[in-house]
C-alpha positions in Angstrom: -63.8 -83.5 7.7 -64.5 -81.4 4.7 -62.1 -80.5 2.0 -62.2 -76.7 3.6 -61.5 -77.7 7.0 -58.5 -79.7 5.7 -57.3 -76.8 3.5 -57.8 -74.5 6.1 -56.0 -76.6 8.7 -52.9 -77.2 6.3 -52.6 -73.5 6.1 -52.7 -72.6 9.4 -50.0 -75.6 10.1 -47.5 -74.2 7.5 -48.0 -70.5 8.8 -46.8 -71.7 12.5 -44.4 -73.9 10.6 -42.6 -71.1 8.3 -39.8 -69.0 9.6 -40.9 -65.2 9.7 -37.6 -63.9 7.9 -36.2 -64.7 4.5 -33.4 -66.8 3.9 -30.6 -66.1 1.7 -28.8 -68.2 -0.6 -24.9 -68.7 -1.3 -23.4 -70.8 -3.9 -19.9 -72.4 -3.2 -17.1 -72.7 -5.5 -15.0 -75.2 -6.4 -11.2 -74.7 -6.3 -8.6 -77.0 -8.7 -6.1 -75.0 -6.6 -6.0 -74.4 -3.2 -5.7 -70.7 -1.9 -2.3 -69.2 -0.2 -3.9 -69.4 3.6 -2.3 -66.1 5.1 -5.6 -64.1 6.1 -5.3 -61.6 3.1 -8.5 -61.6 1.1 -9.4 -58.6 -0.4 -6.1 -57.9 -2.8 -6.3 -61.7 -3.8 -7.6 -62.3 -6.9 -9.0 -65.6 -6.5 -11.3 -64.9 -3.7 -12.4 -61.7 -5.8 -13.7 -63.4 -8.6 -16.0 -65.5 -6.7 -19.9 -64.3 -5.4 -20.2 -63.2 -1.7 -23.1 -62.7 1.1 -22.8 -59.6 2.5 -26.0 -57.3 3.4 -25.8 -58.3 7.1 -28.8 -57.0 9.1 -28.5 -56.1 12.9 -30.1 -57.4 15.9 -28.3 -55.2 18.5 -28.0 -52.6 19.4 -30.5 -51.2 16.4 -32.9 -54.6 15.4 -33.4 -54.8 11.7 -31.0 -52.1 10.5 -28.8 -53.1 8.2 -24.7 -53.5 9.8 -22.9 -50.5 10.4 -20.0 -51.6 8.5 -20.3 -54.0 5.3 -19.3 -57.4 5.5 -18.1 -60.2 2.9 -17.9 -63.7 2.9 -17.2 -66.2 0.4 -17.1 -69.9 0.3 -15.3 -72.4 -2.0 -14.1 -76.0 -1.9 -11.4 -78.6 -2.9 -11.4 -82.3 -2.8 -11.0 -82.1 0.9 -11.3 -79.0 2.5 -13.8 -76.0 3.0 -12.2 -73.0 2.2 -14.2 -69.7 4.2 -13.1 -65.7 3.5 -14.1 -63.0 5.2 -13.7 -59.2 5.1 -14.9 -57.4 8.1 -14.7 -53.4 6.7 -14.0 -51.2 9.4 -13.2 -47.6 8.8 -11.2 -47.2 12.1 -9.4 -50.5 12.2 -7.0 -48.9 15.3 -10.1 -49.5 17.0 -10.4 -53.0 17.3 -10.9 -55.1 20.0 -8.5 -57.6 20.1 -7.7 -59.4 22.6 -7.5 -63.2 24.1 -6.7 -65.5 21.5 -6.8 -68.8 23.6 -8.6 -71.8 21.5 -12.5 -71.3 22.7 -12.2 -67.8 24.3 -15.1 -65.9 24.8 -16.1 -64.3 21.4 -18.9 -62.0 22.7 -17.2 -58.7 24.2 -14.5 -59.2 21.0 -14.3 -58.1 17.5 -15.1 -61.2 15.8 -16.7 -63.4 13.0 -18.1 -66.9 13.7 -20.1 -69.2 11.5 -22.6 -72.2 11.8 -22.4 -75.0 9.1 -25.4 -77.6 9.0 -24.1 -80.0 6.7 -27.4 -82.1 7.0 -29.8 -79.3 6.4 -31.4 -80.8 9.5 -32.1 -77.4 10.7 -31.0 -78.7 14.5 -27.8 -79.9 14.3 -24.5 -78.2 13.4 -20.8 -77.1 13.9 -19.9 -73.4 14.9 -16.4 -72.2 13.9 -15.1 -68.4 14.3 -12.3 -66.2 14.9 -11.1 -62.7 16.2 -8.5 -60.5 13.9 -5.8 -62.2 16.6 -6.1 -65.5 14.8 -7.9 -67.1 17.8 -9.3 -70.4 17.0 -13.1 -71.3 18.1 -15.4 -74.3 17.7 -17.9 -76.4 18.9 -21.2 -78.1 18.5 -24.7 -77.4 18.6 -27.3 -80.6 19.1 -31.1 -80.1 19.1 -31.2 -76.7 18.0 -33.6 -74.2 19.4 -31.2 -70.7 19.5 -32.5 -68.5 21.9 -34.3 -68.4 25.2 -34.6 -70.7 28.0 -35.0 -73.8 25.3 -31.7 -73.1 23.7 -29.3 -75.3 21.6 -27.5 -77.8 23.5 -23.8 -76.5 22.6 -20.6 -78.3 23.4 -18.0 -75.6 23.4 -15.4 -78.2 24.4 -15.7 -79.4 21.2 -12.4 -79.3 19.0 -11.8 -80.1 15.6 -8.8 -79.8 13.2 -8.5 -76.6 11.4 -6.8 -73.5 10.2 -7.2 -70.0 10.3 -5.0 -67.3 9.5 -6.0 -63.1 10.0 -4.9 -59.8 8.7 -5.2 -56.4 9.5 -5.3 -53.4 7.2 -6.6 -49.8 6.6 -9.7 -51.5 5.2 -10.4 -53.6 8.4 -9.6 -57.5 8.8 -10.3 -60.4 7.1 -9.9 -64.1 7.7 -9.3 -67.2 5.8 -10.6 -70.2 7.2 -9.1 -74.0 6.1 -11.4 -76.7 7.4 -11.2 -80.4 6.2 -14.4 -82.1 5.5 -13.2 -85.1 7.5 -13.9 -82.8 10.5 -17.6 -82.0 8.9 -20.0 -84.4 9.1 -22.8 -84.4 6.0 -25.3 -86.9 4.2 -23.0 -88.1 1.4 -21.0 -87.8 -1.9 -22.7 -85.9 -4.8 -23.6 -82.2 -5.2 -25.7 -80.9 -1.8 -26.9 -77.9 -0.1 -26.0 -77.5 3.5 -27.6 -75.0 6.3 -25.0 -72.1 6.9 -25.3 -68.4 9.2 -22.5 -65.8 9.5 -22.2 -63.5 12.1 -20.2 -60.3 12.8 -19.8 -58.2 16.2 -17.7 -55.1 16.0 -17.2 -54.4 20.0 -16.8 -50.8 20.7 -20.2 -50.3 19.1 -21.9 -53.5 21.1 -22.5 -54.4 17.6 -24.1 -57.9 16.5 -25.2 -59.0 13.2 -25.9 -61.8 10.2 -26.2 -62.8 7.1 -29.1 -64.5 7.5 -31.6 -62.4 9.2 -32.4 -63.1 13.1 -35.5 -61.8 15.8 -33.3 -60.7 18.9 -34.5 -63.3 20.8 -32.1 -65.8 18.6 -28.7 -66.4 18.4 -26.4 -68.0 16.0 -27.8 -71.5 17.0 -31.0 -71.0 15.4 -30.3 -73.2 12.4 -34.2 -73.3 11.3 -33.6 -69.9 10.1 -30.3 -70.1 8.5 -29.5 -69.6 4.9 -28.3 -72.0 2.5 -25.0 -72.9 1.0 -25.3 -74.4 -2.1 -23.7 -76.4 -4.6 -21.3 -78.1 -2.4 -19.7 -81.3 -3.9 -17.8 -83.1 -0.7 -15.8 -86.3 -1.1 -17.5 -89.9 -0.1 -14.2 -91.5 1.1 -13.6 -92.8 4.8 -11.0 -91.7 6.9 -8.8 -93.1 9.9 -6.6 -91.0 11.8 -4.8 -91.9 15.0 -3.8 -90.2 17.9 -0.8 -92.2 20.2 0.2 -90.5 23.0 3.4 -91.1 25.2 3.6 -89.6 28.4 5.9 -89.5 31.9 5.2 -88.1 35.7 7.0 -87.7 38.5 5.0 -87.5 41.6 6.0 -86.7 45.1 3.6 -87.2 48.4 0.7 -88.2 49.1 0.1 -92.1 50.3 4.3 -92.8 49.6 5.0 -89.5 51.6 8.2 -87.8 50.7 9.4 -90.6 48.3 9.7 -89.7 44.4 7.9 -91.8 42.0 8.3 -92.1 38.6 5.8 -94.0 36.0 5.2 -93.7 32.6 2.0 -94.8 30.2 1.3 -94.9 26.4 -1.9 -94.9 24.7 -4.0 -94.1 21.3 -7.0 -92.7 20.6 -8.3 -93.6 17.1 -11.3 -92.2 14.9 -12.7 -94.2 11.8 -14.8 -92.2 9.2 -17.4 -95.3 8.4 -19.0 -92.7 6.6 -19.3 -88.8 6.3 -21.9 -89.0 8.7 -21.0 -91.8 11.1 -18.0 -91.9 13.3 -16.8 -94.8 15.3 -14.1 -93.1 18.0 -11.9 -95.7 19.9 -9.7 -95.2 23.2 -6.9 -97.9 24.5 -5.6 -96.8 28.0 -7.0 -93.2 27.9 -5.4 -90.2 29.5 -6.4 -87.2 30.3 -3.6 -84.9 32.0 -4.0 -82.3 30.1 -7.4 -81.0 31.1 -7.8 -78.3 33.3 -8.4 -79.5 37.5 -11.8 -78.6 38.3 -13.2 -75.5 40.1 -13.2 -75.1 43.8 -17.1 -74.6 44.7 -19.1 -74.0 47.7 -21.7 -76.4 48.6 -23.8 -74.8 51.3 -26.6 -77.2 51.4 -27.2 -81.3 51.0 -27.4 -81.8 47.5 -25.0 -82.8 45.2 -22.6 -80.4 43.1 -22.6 -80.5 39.7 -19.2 -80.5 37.9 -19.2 -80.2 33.8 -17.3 -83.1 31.7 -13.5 -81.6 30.1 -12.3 -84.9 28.8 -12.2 -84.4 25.3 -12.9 -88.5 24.0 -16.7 -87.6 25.4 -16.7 -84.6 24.1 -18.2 -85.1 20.4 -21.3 -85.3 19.8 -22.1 -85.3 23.6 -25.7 -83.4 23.2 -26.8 -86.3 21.5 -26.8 -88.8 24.7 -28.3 -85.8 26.7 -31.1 -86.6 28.3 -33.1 -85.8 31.4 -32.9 -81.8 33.5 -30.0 -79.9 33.2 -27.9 -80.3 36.6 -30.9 -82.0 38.5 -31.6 -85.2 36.7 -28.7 -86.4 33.9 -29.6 -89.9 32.7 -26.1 -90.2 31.4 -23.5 -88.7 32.7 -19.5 -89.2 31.7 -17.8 -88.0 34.8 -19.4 -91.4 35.7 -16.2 -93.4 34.2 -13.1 -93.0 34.8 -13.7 -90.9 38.1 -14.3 -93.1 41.2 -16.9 -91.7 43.8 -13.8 -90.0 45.8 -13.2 -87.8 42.9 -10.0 -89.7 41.8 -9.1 -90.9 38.1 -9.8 -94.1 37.7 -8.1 -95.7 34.8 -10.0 -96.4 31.6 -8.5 -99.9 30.3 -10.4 -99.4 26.5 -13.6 -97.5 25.2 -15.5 -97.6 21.5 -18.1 -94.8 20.4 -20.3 -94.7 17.2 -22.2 -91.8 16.9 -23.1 -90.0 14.0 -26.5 -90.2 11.3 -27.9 -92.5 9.3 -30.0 -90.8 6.6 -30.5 -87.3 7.0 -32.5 -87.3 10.1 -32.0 -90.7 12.3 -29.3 -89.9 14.9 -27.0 -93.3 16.1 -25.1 -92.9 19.4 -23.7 -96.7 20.9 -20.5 -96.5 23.6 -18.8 -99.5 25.0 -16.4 -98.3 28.3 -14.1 -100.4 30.3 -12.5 -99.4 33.5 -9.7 -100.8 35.8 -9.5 -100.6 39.8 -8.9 -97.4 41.3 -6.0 -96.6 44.0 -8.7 -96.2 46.0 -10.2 -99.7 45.7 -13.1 -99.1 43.5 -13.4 -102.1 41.4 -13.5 -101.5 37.5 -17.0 -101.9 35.6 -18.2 -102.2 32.1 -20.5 -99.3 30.7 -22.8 -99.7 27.8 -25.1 -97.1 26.3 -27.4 -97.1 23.0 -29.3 -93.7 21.8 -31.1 -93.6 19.1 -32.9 -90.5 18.0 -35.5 -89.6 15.1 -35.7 -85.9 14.1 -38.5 -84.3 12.2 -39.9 -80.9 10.9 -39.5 -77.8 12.7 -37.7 -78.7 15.6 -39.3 -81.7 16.5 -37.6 -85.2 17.4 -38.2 -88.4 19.2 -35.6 -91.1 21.1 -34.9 -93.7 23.1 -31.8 -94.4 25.8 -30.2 -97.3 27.3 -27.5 -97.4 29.4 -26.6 -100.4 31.3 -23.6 -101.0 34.0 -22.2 -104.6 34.9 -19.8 -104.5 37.7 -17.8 -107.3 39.3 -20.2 -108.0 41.8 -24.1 -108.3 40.3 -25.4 -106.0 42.9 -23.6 -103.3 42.0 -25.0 -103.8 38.0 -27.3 -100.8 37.4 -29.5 -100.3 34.1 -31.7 -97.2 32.9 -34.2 -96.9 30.5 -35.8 -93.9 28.5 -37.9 -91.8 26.1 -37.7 -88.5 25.2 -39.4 -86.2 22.9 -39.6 -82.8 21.5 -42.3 -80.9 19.3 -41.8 -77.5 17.9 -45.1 -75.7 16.9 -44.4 -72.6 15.1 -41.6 -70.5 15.4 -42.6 -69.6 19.2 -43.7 -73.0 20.8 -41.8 -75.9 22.1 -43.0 -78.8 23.9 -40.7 -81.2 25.2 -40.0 -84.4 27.8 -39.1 -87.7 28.7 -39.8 -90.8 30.8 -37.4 -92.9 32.7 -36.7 -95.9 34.7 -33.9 -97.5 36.5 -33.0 -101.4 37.9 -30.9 -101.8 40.6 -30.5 -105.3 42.7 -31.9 -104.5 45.9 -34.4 -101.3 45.1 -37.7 -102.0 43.6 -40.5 -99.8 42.7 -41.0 -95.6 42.8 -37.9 -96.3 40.4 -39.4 -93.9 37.7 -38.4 -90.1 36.4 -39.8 -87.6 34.2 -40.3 -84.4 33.2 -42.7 -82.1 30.8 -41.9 -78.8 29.8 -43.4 -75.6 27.3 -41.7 -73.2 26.4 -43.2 -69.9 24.4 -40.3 -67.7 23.1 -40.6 -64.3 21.0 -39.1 -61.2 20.7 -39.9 -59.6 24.4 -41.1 -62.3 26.0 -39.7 -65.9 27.1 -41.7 -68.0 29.1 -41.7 -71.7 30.1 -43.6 -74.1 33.0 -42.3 -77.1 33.5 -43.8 -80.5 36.0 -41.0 -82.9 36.7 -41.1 -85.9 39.1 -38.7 -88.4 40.6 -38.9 -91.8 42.8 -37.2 -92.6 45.8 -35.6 -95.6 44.4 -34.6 -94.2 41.4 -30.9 -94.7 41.1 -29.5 -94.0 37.4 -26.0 -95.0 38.2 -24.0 -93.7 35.4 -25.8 -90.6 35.4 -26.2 -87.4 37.8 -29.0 -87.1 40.6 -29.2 -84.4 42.6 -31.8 -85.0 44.3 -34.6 -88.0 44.7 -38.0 -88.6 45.9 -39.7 -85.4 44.9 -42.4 -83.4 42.7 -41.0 -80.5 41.0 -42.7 -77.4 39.2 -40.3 -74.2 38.0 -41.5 -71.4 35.8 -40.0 -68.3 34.5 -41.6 -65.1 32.4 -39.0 -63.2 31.4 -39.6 -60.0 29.4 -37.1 -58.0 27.0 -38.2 -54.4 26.4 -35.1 -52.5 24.1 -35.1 -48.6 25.3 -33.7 -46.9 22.5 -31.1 -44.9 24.5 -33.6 -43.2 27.0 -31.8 -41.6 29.5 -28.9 -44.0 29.0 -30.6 -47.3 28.7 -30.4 -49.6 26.6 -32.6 -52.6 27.8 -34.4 -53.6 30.8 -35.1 -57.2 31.3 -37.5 -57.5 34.5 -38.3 -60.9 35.0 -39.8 -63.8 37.5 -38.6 -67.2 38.5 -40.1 -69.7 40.7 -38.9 -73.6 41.1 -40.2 -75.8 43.9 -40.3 -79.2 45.3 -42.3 -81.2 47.8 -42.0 -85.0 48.1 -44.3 -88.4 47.9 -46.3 -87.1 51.3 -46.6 -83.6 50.3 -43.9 -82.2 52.5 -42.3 -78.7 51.0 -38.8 -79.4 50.9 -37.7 -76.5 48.7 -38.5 -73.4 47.3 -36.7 -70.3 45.1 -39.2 -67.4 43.8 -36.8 -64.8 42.1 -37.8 -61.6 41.5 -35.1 -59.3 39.3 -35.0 -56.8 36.7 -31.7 -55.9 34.7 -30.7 -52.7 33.8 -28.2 -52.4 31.1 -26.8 -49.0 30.2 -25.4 -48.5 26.4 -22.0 -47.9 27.8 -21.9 -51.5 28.8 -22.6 -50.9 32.9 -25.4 -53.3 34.3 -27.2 -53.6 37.6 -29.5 -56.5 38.6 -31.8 -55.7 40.9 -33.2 -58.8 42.9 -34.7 -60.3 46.0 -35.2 -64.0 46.8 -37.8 -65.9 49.0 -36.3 -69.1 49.9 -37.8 -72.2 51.8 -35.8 -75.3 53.1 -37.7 -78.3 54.7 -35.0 -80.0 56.4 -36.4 -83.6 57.4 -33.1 -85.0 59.0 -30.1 -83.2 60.4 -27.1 -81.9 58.5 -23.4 -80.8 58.7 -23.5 -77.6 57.1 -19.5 -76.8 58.0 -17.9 -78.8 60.0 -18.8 -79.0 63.9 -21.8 -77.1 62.8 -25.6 -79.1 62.3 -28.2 -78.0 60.8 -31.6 -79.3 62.9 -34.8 -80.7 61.3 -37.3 -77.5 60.9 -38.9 -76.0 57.9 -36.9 -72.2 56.7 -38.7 -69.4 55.0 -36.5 -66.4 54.5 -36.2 -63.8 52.0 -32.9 -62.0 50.8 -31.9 -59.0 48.8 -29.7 -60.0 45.3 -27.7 -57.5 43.5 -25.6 -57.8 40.9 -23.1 -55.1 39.5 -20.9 -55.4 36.2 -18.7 -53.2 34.3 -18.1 -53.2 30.5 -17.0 -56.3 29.7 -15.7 -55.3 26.6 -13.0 -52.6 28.5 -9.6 -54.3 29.2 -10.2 -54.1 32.9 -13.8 -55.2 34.0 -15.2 -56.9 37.2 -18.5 -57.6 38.6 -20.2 -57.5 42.2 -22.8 -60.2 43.6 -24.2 -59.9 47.4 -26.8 -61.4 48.4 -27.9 -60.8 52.2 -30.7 -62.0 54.1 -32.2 -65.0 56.0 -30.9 -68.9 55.8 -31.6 -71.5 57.6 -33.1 -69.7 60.7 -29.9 -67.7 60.6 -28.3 -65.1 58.2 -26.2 -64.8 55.4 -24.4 -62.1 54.1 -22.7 -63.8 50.6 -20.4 -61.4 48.3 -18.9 -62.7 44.9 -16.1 -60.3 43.6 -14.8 -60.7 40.1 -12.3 -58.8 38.5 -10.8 -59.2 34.6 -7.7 -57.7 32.6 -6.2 -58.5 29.6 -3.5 -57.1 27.4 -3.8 -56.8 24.0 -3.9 -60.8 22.5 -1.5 -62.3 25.1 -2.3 -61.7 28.4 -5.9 -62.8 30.1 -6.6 -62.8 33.9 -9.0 -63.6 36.1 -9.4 -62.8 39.6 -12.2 -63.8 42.0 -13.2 -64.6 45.2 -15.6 -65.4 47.0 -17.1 -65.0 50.9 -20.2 -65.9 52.3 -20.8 -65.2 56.4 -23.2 -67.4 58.0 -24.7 -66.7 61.7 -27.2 -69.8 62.8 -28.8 -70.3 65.9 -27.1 -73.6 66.3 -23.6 -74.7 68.4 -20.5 -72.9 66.3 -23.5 -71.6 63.9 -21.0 -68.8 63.3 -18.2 -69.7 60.5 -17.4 -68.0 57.3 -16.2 -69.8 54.0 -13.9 -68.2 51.5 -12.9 -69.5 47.9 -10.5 -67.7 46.0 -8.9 -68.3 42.8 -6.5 -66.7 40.1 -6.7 -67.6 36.5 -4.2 -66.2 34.4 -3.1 -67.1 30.9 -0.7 -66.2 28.5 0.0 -66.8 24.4 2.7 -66.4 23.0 0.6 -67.6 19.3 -2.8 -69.6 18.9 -1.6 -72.8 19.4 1.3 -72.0 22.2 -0.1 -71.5 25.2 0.8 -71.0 29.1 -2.1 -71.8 31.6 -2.4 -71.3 35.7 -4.8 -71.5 37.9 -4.4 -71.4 41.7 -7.5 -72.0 43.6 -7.8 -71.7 47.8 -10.7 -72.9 49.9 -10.3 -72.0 53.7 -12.7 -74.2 54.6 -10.8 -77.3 53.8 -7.3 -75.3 54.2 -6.4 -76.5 50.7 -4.1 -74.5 48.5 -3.9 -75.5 44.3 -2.2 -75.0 41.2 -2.9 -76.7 37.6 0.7 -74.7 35.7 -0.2 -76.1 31.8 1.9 -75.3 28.5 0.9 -76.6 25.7 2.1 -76.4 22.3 -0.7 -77.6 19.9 -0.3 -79.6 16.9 -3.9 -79.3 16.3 -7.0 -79.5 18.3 -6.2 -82.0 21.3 -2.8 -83.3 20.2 0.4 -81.6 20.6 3.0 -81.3 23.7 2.0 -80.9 26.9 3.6 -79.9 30.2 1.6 -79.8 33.3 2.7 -79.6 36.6 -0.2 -80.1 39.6 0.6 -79.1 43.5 -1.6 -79.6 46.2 -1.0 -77.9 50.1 -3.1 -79.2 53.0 -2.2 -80.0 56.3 -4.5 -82.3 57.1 -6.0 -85.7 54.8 -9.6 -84.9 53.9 -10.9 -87.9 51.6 -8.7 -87.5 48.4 -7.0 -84.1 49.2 -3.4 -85.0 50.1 -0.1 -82.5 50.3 1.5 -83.7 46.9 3.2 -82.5 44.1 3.1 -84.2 40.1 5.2 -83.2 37.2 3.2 -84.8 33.4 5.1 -84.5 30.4 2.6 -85.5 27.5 3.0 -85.9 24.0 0.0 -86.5 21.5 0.1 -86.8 17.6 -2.8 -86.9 15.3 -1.7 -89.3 12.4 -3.8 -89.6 8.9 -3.7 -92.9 8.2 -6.1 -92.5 5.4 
């Protein structure tokens, strides 16, 4: 190859390579004295004196314009924490949104500020904090990076770290101060270092989203390859141990000792060891997890499994990191897997270790060791051992490797997968991504292999991706989730963005396509979805979706649909009518509307999904939904209807004193719940904890049995060094 070619060839790579915007640059301070944390910013003299980003630039509703109301953030640092302010001007601060301040509540319909720190300058991985002039505390993590479109960031919302912030209104606007330890960061090391860093603003009643560092529409926050840099930051090397010990008491009543009273009590620690800045070892003796919120009621209309998302906070960090396989259809490891029998009960977790964090700048560890007990339900207790290990590189890109391996009491229940997965980003628009998988399991040999390749192609009105995915009948990745097995599976979406610039009361029309099906090992058509659907969104908030759906099911052996009611072997091709109504989600009342009508399984269904939202002020959030679907099949008692409904409502009385309910009924089962849940938070996970759990049901139906438990927890997080 000639020197030209090469030349040439180098250019074009670093033109795909660069990132279209410019990206700004912010030095940090160092403090000898910590600032007064009360939220008051602008009269304070030591935040004055220091440089600030400001200049934020728009990406909705008008792209590229610079914010409509100035913003200022600065950024300074003591021995061990990571000191943010903010000033959000506003020139009619009686205006403000502000409402919900739950930990983790919904930022996007709220006045707000949030910020993404990338204290690897990876460009893929990083931790999002923000707030709302309530106070409201909000975290999580993004792994793998891509912000934006179908291949987005894998965030972790159920993240939680320990950190302050306090807020203050004025006749200027709000402002914030921020107080986060570096022993919640995680970074490369001691010395002087620049880290990644983004800031964004949304003022609500204008629909109003901006950032420091300069964004295409088609990214969000996440999109750490375009983020600016914070420099000058001087961290400290040191390790750090804290401990969490927990003590905790129930009362239960019902269930298998009827209307007898039962009393037991349990104590515990959870325990995490800084081994480095950037690598974490996380340890768990008799883990408990009463405090997280009972899972959602769904409706499960055809033979596949459900998918339910992990809440147990111990597997909650760095989670994205042992992600991989496709979303909800293939999950190589999955952690509902331990410590949850296959009845849906809690099965008790005798001990667990976790290391997970970076070595170097770009070589991501993950390692977890779990050990479970028998379950009241006779499941025996297993060992579970996973190792990641993942490589990232330029612009996106990254390769890995996963084992996980399960030994159980008995040898043929020991199950083991193996995999490699991979991701390359060319230019700022293309993505090409997979992985390759295998499972061993006594008894099932060969067609034991998964995988999947996918491309995505993502710019600023158009988001496309086509993906090939395949998976053998004997492949069985036991401490993972399967949906489904034996099949070939292609999906494909092109979904286009056009921005309408207020004509005739519209502000953006998203028409788009979707199609995902899958035929198995002799060809058969088992399923198919084509969507077809535009969105209209008004600038007042109002949106209608505009749908209709051809569906095909191949059913190859019979199924109980509802009880008493089969579904027969045939092959179903229907089509139904979607739409979709929603008010302005940034009102204090809003609701939604989703019916979808039209054929199913030789039959009809006629499916409505009502939603309906208020709030009040920063206290109060509800939630009300329900939801009916009406079925009418040709079969014997092919006509039945299904209801869920279910009330959220919530209630803070500060940030970190909270009063939870949710009550949840599913006719179709005749089961009535309630999760009741105060909490008053010392910090992230750890605090006090009051939960009471009811369950109504006349009948036994697997797990579900009439009871009633009282759980008084109490968690501390102790810095032992």
């Amino acid at each position: 190859m000639s020197n030209t070619v090469r030349h040439a060839a180098a250019f074009v790579f670093a033109c795909l390579s660069a990132p279209l915007l410019a990206q700004p640059v912010l030095q940090a301070q160092w403090l000898e004295q910590p600032p007064t944390l009360d939220g008051v910013v602008i009269e304070d003299p030591l935040w004055q004196g220091l440089s600030s980003a400001s200049d934020f630039l728009q990406v909705r509703p008008n792209e590229g314009q610079p914010a409509s109301a100035r913003t200022e953030v600065r950024v300074a640092y003591s021995a061990d924490t990571l000191y943010v302010a903010v000033i959000c001007f506003d020139d009619d601060p009686a205006k403000l949104i502000v409402a919900d301040s739950r930990r983790d509540a919904d930022l996007d319909d709220l006045d707000s500020f949030q910020m993404i720190i990338d204290g690897f300058q990876d460009r893929q991985n990083g931790f999002v904090f923000g707030t709302t002039p309530a106070a409201g505390e909000y975290d999580g993590q993004v792994t793998r990076s891509g912000g934006g479109g179908q291949e987005a960031a894998g965030f972790n919302l159920n993240w939680d770290a320990s950190w302050q912030v306090q807020t203050h209104i004025g006749d200027f606007g709000w402002s914030a101060e921020f107080a986060i330890p570096f022993k919640s960061l995680r970074y490369s090391g001691k010395g002087e270092q620049n880290w990644g860093i983004n800031f964004q603003r949304n003022i609500a009643r204008l629909d109003e989203v901006s950032y420091w560092a300069p964004l295409s529409r088609q990214y969000d926050l996440f999109r750490l390859s375009e983020a600016g840099t914070l420099t000058s930051v001087a961290p400290p090397s040191q390790r750090s141990i804290k401990v969490t010990p927990y003590v905790l008491g129930t009362l239960e009543r019902g269930g298998e000792d009827g209307p007898n009273t039962q009393t037991g009590g349990e104590v515990g620690f959870d325990a995490k060891i800084a081994l480095t800045p950037s690598l974490t070892l996380d340890m768990t003796y008799n883990t408990d997890f009463a405090q997280v919120e009972v899972d959602e009621v769904q409706v499960n209309l055809d033979r596949f499994s459900i998918f339910l998302p992990e809440k147990r906070p111990f597997f909650l960090e760095n989670a994205g990191q042992f992600s991989v396989g496709d979303a909800k259809d293939v999950e190589l490891f999955f952690s509902r897997r331990i410590g949850i029998d296959a009845a849906g009960m809690p099965q008790p977790i005798d001990a667990g270790l976790r290391l997970s964090g970076k070595i170097g700048s770009a070589t991501n560890v993950g390692a977890m060791h779990m050990q479970t007990g028998d379950s009241e339900n006779g499941i025996a207790g297993a060992n579970f051992s996973l190792l990641r290990l993942n490589q990232e590189f330029a612009n996106r890109s990254s390769l890995g490797v996963l084992f996980i391996d399960k030994a159980a009491e008995l040898s043929a229940d020991d199950n083991q997968t193996y995999a490699v997965d991979g991701r390359l980003g060319v230019g700022d628009a293309w993505t090409f991504s997979g992985y390759g998988a295998k499972t061993d399991t006594p008894g099932l040999s060969g067609d034991d292999r998964a995988m999947r390749v996918r491309a995505d192609y993502n710019v600023q009105s158009l988001d496309v991706f086509l993906s090939y995915a395949q998976v053998g009948d004997n492949f069985n990745p036991e401490v993972g989730f399967l949906k489904r097995k034996n099949y070939e599976k292609v999906s494909s979406m092109i979904w286009h963005t056009k921005r309408m610039n207020d004509r005739w009361g519209l502000f953006e029309l998203r028409p788009h396509i979707f199609y995902q099906g899958y035929q198995d090992d002799e060809g058969f058509y088992e399923s198919g979805f084509l969507h077809v659907d535009n969105h209209w969104e008004w600038t007042n908030g109002f949106e209608i979706h505009t749908g209709i759906n051809f569906t095909r099911e191949g059913v190859k052996e019979p199924f109980e649909i509802n009880e008493g009611t089969v579904v027969p072997i045939g092959e179903y091709d229907h089509k139904e009518s979607q739409i979709v109504v929603m008010t302005n989600p940034r009102k204090a009342l809003s609701g939604s509307v989703t019916s979808r009508i039209g054929g199913f399984y030789g039959g009809d269904r006629n499916s409505t999904e009502v939603k309906a939202s208020y709030r009040f002020a920063e206290a109060l959030t509800s939630e009300l939904s329900w939801s009916n679907n009406r079925i009418e099949l040709p079969v014997t008692n092919g006509d039945f209807e299904v209801n869920v409904a279910r009330l959220r409502l919530s209630y803070s009385f500060s940030p970190k004193v909270l009063l939870q309910a949710l009550m949840q009924y599913d006719d179709r089962s005749d089961v009535t719940a309630l999760n009741l849940r105060f909490s008053w938070l010392q910090t992230a996970n750890s605090g006090l904890y009051l939960v009471h759990n009811e369950l109504d049901t006349d009948e036994f139906i697997g797990p579900l049995e009439k009871r009633r438990e009282l759980v008084i927890k109490y968690s501390r997080i102790l810095d032992v060094l």
